[in-house]
N, C-alpha and C positions, 0 to 999 in steps of 0.2 A: 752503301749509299750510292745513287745512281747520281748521273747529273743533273737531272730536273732538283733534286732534294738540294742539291750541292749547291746548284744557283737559285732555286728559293730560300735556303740561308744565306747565301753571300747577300741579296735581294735586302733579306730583314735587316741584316749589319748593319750595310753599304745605310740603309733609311734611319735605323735607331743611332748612328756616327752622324748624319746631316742634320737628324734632331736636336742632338745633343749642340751642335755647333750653333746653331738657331737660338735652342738657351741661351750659350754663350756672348753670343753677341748681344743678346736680350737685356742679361743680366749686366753685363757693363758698362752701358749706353746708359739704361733705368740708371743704375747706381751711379754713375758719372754725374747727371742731370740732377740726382739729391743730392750728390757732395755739390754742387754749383749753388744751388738752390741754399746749400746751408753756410757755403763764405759766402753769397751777397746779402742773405736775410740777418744772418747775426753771428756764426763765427764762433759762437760762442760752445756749449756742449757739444760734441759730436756726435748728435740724433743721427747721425746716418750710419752710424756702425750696425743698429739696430736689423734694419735689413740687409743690411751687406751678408752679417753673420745669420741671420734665419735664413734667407734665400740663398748662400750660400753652401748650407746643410742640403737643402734639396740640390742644389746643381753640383756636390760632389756625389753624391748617389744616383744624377742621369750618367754621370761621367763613369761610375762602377758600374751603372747595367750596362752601358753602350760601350764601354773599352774592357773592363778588368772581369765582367763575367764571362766564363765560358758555358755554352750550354753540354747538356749531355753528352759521353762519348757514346760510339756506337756498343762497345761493350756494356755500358752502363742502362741503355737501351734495352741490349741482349737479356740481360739478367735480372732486371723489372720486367719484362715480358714475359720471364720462363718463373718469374716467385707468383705472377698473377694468376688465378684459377680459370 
């Protein structure tokens, strides 16, 4: 892999790592603002688990493509390229 290739992946990272953080701070601003929203109104059931837990679901899966996936090694490259006709 050259270095053009090398810093157009660091490039993807570096953007899908500042995405993820943009969620993040999305999601607990929003979610902060329904827990507020739910001790002044009534206190009472806690409707806001609701979203906490579904939008939660998706922002542990930005969090596994943008941190815990790795893409391709270059071997693995190698060797889908050489099964291809």
């Amino acid at each position: 892999m050259d270095d053009a290739q090398r810093r157009e992946r660091a490039l993807a990272s570096l953007k899908r790592k500042a995405d993820f953080r943009t969620h993040l701070v999305t999601y607990v601003l929003v979610n902060a603002m329904l827990i507020v929203i739910w001790a002044v109104t009534s206190g009472g059931f806690f409707w806001p688990i609701f979203p906490i837990l579904g939008w939660g679901v998706g922002l542990g899966l930005h969090a596994f493509e943008s941190y815990g996936r790795r893409g391709p090694s270059e071997d693995q490259i190698r060797r889908e390229m050489d099964r291809l006709p």
